[in-house]
C-alpha positions in Angstrom: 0.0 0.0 0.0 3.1 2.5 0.9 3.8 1.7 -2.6 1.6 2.1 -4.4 0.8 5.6 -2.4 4.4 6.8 -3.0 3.9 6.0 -7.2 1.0 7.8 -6.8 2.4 10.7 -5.0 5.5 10.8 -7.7 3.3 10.4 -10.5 1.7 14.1 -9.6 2.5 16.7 -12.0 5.5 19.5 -10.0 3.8 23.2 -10.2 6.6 26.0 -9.9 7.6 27.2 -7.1 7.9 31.1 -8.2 5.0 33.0 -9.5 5.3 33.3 -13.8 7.3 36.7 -14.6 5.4 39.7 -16.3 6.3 40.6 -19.8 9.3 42.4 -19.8 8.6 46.2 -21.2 11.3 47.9 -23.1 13.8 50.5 -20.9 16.2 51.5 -23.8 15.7 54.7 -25.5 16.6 53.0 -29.0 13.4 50.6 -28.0 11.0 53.4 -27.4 12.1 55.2 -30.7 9.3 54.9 -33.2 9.7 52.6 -36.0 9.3 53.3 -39.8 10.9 56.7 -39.9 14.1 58.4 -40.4 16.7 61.3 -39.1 16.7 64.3 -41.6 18.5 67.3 -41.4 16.2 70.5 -41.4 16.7 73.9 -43.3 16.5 75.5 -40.0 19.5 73.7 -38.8 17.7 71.1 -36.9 17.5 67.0 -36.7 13.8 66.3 -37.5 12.6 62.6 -37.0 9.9 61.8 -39.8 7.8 59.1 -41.2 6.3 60.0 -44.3 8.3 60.3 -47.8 10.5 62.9 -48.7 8.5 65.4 -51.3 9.6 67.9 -53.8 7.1 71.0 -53.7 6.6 74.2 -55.5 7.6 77.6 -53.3 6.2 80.5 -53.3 9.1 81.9 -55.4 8.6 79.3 -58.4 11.4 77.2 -57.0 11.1 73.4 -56.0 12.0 72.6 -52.3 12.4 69.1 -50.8 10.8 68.7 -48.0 10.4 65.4 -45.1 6.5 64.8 -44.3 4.8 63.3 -40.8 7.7 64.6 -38.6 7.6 63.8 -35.0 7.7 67.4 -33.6 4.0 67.4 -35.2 4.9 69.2 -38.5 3.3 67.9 -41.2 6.3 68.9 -43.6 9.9 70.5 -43.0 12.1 71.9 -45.4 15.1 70.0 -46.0 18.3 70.9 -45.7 20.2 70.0 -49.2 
């Protein structure tokens, strides 16, 4: 009988000891960064981060201008530095 109680009690699946660890959230400032843009350099002497495409556009002047769209400053387009 103290046989067949010890298979028994060794047949039992173990549960851990140590409650299950929460998803680790990312700490690094590279992980935070949004994904899908890029660094330009801005006409006003300035990094700009931006998602959208760069754009050639028409001044006021006549002239064409390049410019970075969806920046993350909240601009919705900067003129480029050439």
């Amino acid at each position: 009988m103290k046989a067949l109680t010890l298979a028994w009690l060794l047949s039992l699946p173990v549960l851990p000891l140590s409650p299950p660890k929460p998803a680790q959230q990312p700490t690094t400032h590279a992980a935070k960064r949004p994904r899908g843009g890029r660094w330009y350099f801005a006409a006003s002497g300035h990094a700009v981060y931006c998602y959208g495409p760069v754009m050639t556009v028409p001044r006021a002047d006549g002239e064409l201008e390049r410019v970075a769209t969806f920046c993350s400053d909240g601009s919705p387009i900067v003129p480029l530095k050439d």
